[in-house]
MARTORTI-947241 format. One record per residue (C-alpha): residue in three letters; z negated, x, y. Coordinates in pm, whole numbers, plus 50000, padded with zeros to 5 digits. Each point is the difference from the previous one (the first is absolute). Layout:
residues N
type->ALA&z->Z&x->X&y->Y .
...
end
This chain:
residues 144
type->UNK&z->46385&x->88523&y->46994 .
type->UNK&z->49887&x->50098&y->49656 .
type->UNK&z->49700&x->49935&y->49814 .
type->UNK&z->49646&x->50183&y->50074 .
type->UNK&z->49849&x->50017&y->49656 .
type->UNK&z->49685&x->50200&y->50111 .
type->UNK&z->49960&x->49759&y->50314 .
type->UNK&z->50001&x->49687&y->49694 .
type->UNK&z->49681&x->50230&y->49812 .
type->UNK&z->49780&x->50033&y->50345 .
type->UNK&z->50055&x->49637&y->50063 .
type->UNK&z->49941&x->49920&y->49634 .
type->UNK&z->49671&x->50255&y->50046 .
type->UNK&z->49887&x->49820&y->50329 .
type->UNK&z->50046&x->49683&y->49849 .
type->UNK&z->49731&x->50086&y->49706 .
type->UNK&z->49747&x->50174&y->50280 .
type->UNK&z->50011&x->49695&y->50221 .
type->UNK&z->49943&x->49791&y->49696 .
type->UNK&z->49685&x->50173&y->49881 .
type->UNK&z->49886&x->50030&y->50360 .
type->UNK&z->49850&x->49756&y->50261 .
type->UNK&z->50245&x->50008&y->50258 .
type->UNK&z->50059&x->49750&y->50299 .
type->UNK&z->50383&x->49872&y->50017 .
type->UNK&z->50042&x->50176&y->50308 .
type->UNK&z->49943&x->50350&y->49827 .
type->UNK&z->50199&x->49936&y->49648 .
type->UNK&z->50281&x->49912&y->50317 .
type->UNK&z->49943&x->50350&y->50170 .
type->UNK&z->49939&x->50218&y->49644 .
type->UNK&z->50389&x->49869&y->49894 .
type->UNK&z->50126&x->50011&y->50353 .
type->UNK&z->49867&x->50359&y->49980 .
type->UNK&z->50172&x->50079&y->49700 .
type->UNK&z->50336&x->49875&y->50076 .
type->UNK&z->50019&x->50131&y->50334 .
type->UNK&z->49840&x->50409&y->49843 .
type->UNK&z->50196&x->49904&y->49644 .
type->UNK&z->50341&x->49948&y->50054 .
type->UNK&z->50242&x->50351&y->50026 .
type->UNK&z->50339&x->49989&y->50175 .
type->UNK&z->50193&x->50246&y->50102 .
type->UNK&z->50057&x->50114&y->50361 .
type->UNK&z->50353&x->49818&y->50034 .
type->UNK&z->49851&x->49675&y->49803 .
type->UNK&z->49696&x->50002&y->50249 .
type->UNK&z->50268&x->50084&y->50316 .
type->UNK&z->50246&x->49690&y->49891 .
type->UNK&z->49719&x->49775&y->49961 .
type->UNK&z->49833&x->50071&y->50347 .
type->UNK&z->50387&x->50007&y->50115 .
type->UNK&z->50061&x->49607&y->49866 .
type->UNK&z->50295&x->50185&y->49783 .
type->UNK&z->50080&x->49749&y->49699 .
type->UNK&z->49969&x->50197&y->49663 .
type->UNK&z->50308&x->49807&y->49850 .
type->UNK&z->50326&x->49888&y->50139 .
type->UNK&z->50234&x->49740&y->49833 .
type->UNK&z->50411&x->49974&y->50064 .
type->UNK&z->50004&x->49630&y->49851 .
type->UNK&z->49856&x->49719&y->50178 .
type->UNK&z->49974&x->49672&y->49841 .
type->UNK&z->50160&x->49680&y->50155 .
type->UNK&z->49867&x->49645&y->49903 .
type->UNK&z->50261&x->49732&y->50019 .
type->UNK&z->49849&x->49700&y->49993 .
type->UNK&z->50283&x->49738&y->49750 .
type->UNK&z->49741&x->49738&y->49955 .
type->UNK&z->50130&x->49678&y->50104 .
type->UNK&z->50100&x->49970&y->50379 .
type->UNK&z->49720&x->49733&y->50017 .
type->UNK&z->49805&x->50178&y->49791 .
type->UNK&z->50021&x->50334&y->50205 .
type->UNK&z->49683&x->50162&y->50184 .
type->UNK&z->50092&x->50097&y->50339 .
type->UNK&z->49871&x->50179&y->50282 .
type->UNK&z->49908&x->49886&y->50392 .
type->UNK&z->50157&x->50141&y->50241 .
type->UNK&z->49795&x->50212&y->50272 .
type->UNK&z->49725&x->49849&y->50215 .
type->UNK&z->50289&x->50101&y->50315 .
type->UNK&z->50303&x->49844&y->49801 .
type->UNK&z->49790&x->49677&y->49971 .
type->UNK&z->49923&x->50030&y->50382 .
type->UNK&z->50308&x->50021&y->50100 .
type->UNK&z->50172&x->49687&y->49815 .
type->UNK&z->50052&x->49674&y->50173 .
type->UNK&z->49701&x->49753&y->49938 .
type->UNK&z->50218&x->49762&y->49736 .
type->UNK&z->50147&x->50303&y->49801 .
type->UNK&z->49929&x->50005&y->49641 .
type->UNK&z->50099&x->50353&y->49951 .
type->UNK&z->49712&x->50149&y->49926 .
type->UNK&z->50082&x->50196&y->49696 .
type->UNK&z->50122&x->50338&y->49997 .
type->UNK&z->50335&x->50079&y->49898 .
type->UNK&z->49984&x->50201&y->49605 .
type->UNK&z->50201&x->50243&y->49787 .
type->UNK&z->50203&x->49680&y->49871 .
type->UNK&z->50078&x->49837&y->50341 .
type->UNK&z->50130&x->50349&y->50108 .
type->UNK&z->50206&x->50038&y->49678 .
type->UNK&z->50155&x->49632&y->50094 .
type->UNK&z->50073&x->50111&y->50340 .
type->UNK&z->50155&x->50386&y->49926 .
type->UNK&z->50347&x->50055&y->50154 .
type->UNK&z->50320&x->49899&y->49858 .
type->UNK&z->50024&x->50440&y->49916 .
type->UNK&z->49712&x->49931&y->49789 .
type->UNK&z->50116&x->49682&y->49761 .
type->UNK&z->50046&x->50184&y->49687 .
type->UNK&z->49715&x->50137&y->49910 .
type->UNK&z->49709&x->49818&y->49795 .
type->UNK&z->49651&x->49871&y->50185 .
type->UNK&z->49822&x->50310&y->49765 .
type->UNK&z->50255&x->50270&y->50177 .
type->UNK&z->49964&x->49845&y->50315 .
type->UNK&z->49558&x->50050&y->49972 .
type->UNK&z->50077&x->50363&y->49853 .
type->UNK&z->50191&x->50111&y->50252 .
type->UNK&z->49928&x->49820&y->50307 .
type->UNK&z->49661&x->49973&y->50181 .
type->UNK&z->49945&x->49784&y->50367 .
type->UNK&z->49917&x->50114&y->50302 .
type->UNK&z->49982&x->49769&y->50288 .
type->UNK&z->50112&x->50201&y->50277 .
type->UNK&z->49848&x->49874&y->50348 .
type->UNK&z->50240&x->49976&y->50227 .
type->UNK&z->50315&x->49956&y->49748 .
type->UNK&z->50153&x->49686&y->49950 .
type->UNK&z->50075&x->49911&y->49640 .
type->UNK&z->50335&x->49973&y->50070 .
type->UNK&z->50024&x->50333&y->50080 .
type->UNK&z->49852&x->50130&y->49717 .
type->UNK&z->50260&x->49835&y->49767 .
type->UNK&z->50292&x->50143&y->50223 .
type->UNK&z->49835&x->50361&y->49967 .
type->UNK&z->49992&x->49932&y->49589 .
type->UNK&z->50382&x->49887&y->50042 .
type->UNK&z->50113&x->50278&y->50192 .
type->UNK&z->49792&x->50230&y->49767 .
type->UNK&z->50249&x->49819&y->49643 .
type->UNK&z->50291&x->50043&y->50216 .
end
């Protein structure tokens, strides 16, 4: 959305009359909420996007943090309040599996390529219902 110079002046304006005047907090609150709401132009489609939830900009990069601080030294996640119910009482697995333990785990089809490929190219789903196993057979049928 661009800039609303004239919008800046009225609240610049308002500023300076609520200065000079003696107003309670509760009006200086509704003489700016006033002027934003009465102040601000958009344009039909701006206004229909907005009311819509439509996102203004859209990005084809995403950014993927790989975490290469020591393995002891490495943050890591929990897994799911149901993942932790459903582990035997003396399992110690209770962190979830990360970008690095996939890449140490990929499929024999997928040794040559470097853990920054590997994050770029490849994202994880956990499929319900799938067995791992089956997953890597798909991605070996797939190089084949």
């Amino acid at each position: 959305m661009k800039a609303n110079a004239d919008l800046s002046k009225t609240l610049q304006a308002a500023t300076k009359g609520v200065q000079n005047g003696n107003f309670s907090t509760r009006d200086k609150l509704k003489k700016f909420a006033n002027i934003l709401i009465n102040g601000c132009e958009i344009s039909a489609q701006e206004a229909a996007a907005f009311l819509l939830g439509t996102p203004n900009t859209t990005c084809s990069r995403v950014d993927v943090f790989i975490n290469t601080a020591l393995p002891n030294e490495r943050i890591r996640m929990l897994k799911s309040k149901e993942e932790l119910d459903e582990l035997e009482d003396n399992s110690n697995e209770v962190v979830a599996q990360g970008l690095i333990e996939h890449y140490t785990k990929r499929p024999e089809v997928l040794s040559n390529i470097c853990l920054a490929e590997f994050a770029s190219m490849y994202e994880f789903q956990r499929n319900k219902g799938s067995s791992a196993a089956k997953e890597v057979h798909d991605l070996e049928e797939d190089g084949k």
